[in-house]
Each structure stands twice: as C-alpha cells, then as structure tokens.
PQR file of N, CA, C, O and H, with PARSE charges and radii, in Angstrom:
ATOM      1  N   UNK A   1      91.894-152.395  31.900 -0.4000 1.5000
ATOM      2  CA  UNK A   1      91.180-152.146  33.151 -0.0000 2.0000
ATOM      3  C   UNK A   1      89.689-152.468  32.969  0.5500 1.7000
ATOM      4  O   UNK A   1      89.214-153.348  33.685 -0.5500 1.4000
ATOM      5  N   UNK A   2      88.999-151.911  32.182 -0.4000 1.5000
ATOM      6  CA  UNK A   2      87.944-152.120  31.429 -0.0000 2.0000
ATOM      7  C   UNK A   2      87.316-153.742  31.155  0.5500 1.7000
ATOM      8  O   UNK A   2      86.214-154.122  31.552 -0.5500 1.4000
ATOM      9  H   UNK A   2      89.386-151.196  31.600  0.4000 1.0000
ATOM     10  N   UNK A   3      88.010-154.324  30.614 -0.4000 1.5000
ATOM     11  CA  UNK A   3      88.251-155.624  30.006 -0.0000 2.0000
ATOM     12  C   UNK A   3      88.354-156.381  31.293  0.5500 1.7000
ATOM     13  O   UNK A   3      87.620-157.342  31.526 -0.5500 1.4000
ATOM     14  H   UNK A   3      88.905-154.015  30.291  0.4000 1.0000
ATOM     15  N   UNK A   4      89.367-155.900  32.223 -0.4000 1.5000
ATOM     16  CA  UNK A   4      89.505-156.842  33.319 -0.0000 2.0000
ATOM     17  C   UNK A   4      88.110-156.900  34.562  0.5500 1.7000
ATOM     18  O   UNK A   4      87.716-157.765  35.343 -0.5500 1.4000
ATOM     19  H   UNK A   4      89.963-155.120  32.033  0.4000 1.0000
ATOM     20  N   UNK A   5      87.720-155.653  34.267 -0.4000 1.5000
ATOM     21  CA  UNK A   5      86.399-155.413  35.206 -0.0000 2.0000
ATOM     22  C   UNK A   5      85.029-156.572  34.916  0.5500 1.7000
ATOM     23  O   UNK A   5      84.521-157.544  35.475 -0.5500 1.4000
ATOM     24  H   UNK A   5      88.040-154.950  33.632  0.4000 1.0000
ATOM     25  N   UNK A   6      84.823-155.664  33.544 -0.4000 1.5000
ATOM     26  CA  UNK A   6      83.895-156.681  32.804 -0.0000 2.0000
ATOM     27  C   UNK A   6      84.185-158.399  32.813  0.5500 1.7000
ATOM     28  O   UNK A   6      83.344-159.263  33.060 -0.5500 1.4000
ATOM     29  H   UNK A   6      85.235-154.874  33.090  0.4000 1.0000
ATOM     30  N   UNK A   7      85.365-158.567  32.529 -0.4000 1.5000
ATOM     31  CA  UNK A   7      85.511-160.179  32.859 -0.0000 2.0000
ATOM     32  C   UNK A   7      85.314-160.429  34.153  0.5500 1.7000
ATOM     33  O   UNK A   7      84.426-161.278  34.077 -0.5500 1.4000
ATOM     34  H   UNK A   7      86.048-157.865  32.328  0.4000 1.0000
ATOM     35  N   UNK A   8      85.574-160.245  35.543 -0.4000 1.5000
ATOM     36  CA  UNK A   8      85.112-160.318  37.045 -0.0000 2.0000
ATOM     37  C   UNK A   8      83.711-160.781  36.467  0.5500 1.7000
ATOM     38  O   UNK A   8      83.132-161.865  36.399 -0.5500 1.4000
ATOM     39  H   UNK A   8      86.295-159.555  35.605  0.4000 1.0000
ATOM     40  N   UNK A   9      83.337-159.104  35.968 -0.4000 1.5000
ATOM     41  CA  UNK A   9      82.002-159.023  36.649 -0.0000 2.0000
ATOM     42  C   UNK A   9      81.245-160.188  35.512  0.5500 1.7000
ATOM     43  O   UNK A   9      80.043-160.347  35.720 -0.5500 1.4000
ATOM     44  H   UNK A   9      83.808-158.224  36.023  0.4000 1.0000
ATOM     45  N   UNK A  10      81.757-160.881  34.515 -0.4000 1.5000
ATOM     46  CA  UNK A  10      81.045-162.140  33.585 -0.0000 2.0000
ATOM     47  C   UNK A  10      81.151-163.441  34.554  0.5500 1.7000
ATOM     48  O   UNK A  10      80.276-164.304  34.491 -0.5500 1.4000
ATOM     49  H   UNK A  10      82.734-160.752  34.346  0.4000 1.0000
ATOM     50  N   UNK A  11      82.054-163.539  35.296 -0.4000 1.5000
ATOM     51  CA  UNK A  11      82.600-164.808  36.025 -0.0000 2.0000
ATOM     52  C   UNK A  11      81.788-164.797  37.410  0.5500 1.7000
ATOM     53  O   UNK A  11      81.586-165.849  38.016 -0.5500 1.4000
ATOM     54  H   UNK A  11      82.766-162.837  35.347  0.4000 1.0000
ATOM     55  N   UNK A  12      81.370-163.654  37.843 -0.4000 1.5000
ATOM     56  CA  UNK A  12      80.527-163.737  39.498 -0.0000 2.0000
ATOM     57  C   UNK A  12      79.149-164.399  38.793  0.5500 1.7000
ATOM     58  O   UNK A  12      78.628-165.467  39.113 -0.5500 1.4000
ATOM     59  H   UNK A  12      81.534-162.799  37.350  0.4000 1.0000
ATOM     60  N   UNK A  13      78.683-163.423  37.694 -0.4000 1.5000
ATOM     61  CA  UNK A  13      77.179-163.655  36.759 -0.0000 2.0000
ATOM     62  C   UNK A  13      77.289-165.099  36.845  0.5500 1.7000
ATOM     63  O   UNK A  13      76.533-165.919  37.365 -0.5500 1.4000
ATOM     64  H   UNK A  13      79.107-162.555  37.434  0.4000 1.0000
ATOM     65  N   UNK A  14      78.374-165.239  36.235 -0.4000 1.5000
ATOM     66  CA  UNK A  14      78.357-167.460  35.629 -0.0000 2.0000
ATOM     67  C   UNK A  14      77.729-167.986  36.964  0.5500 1.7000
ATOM     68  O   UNK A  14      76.570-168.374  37.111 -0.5500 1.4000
ATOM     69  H   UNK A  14      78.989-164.573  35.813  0.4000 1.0000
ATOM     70  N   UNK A  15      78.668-167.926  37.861 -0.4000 1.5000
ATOM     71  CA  UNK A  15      78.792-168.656  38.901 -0.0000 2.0000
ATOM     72  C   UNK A  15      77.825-168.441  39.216  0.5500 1.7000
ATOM     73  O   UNK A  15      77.126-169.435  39.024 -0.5500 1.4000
ATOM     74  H   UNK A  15      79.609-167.610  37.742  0.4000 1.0000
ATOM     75  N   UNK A  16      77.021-167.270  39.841 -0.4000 1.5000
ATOM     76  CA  UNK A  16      75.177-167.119  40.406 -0.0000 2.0000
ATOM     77  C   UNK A  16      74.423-167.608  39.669  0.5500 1.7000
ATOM     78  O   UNK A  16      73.417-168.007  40.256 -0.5500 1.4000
ATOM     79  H   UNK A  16      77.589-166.462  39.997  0.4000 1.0000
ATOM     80  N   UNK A  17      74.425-167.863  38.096 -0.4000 1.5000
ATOM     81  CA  UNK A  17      73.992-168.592  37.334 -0.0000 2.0000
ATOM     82  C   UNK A  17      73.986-169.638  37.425  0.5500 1.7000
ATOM     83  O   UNK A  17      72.865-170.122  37.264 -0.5500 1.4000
ATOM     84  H   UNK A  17      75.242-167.539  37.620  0.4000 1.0000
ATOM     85  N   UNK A  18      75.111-170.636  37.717 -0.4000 1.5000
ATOM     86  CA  UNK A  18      75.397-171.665  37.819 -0.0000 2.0000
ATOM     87  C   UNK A  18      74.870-172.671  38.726  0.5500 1.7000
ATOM     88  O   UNK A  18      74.470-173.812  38.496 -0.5500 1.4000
ATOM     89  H   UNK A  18      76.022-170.243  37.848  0.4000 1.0000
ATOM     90  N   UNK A  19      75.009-171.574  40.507 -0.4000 1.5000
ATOM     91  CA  UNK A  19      74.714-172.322  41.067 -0.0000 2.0000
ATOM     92  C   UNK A  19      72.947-172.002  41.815  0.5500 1.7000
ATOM     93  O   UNK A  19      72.106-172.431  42.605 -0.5500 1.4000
ATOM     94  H   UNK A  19      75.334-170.647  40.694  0.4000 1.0000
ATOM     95  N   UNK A  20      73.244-170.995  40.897 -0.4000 1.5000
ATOM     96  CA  UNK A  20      70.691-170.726  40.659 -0.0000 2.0000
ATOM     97  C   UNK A  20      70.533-172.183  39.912  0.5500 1.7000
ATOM     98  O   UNK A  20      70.087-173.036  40.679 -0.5500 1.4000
ATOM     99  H   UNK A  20      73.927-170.646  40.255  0.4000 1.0000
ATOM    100  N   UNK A  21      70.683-172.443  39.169 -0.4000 1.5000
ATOM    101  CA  UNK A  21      71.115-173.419  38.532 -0.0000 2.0000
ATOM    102  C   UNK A  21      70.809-174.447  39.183  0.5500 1.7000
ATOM    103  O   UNK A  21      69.692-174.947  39.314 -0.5500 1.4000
ATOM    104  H   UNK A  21      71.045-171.749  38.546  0.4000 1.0000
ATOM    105  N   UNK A  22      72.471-175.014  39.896 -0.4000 1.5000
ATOM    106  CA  UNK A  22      72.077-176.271  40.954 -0.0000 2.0000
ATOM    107  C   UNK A  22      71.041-176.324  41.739  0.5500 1.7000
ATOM    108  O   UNK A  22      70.370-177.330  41.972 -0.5500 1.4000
ATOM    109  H   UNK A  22      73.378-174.608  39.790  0.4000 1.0000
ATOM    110  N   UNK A  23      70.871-175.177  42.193 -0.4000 1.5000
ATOM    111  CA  UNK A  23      69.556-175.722  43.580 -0.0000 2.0000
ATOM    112  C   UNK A  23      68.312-175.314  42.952  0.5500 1.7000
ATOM    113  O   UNK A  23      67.320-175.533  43.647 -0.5500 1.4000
ATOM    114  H   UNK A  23      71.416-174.360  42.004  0.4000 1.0000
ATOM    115  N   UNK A  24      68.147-174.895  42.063 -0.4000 1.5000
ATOM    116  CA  UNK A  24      66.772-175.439  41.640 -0.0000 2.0000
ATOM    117  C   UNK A  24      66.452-176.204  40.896  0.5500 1.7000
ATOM    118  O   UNK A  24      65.285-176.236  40.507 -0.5500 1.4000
ATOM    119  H   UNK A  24      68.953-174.717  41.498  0.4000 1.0000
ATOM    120  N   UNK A  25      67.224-176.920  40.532 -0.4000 1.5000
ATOM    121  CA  UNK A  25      67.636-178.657  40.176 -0.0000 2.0000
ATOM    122  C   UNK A  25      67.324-179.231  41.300  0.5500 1.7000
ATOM    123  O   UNK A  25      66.457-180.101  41.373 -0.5500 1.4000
ATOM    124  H   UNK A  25      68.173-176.894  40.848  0.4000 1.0000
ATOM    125  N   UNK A  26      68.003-178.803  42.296 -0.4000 1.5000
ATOM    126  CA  UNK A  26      68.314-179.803  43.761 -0.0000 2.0000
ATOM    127  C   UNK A  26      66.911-179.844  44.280  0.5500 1.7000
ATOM    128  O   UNK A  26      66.488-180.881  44.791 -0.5500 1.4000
ATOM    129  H   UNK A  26      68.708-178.096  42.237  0.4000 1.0000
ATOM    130  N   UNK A  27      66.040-178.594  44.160 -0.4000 1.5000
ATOM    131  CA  UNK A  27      64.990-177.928  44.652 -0.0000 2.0000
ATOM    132  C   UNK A  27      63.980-179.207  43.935  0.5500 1.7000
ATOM    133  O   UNK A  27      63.280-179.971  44.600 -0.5500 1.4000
ATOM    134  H   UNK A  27      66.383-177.752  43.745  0.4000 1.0000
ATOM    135  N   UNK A  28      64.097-179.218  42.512 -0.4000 1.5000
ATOM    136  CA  UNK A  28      63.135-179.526  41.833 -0.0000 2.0000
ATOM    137  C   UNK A  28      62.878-181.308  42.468  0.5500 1.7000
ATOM    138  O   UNK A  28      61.938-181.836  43.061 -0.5500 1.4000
ATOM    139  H   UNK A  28      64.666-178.598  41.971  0.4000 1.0000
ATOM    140  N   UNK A  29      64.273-181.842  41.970 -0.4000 1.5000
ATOM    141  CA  UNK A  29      64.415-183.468  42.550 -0.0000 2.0000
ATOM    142  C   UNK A  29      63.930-183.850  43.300  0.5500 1.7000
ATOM    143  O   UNK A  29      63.280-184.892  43.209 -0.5500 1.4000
ATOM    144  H   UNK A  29      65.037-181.413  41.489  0.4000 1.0000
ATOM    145  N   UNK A  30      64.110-182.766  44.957 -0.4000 1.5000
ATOM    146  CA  UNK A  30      63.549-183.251  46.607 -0.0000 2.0000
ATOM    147  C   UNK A  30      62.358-183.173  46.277  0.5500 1.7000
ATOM    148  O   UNK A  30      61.702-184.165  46.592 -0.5500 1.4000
ATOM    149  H   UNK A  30      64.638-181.919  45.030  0.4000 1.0000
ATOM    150  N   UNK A  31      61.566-182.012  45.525 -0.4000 1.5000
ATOM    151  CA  UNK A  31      60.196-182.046  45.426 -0.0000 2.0000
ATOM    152  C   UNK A  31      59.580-183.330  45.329  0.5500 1.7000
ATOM    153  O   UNK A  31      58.977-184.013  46.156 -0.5500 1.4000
ATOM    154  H   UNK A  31      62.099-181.206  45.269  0.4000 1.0000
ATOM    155  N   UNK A  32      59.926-183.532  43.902 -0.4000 1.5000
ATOM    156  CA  UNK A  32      59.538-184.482  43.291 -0.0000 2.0000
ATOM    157  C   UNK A  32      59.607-185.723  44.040  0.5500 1.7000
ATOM    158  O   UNK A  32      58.529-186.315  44.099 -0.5500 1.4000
ATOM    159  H   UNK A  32      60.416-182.977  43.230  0.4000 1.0000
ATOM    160  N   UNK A  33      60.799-186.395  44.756 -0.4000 1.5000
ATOM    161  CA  UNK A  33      61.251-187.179  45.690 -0.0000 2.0000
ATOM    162  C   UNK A  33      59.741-186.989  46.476  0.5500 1.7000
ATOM    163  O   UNK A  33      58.704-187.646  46.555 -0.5500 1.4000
ATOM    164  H   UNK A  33      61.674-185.914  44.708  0.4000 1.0000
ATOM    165  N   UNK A  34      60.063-186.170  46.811 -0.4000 1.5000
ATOM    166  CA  UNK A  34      58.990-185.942  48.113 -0.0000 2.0000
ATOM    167  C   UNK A  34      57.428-186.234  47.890  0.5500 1.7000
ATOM    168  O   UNK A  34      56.581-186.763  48.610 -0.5500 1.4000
ATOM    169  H   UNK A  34      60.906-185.636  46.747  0.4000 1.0000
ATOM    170  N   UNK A  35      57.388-185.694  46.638 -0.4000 1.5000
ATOM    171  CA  UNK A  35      55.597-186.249  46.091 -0.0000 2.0000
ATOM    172  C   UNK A  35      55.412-187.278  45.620  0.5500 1.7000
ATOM    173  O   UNK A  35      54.303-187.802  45.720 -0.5500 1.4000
ATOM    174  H   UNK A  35      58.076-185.264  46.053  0.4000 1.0000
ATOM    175  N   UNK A  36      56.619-187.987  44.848 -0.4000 1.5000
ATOM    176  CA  UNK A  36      56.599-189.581  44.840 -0.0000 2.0000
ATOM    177  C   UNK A  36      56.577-190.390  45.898  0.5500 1.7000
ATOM    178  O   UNK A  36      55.933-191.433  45.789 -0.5500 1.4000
ATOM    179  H   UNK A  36      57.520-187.562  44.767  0.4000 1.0000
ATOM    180  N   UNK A  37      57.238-190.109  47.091 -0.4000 1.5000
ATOM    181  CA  UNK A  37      57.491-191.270  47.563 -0.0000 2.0000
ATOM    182  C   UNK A  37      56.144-191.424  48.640  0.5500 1.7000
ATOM    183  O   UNK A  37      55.743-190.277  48.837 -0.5500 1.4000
ATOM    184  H   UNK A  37      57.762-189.262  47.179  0.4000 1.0000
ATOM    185  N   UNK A  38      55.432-192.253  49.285 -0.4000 1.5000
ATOM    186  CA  UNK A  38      54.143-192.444  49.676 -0.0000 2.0000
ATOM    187  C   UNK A  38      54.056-192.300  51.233  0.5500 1.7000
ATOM    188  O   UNK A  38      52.974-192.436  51.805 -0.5500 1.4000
ATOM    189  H   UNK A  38      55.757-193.185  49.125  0.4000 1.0000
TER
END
C-alpha cells in the first residue's frame, strides 16, 4: 500500500518535472526566436 502510494506519488513528480521541463525549453527557444529574429 505504502510502496504503491509512494510510486503514484514518484510518477505525478516525474511528469510535473518533465513537462516544467518542456516549456521552459519551449519558453526559452520562442524567447530567443523572438530576440533574434529582427
């Protein structure tokens, strides 16, 4: 029960991790896009 909780609750973490992750990647690129291009 224990074990099964804690694993959920490692796999929601990943994923908010993951996809904090993508968009401030995504975030960072458009920036950049955006101050490069003239």
């Amino acid at each position: 029960m224990l074990y099964s909780l804690l694993y959920g609750y490692f796999n929601i973490n990943l994923f908010q991790y993951l996809t904090f992750r993508a968009g401030l990647g995504f975030f960072i690129a458009f920036f950049l896009t955006l101050f490069l291009m003239p």
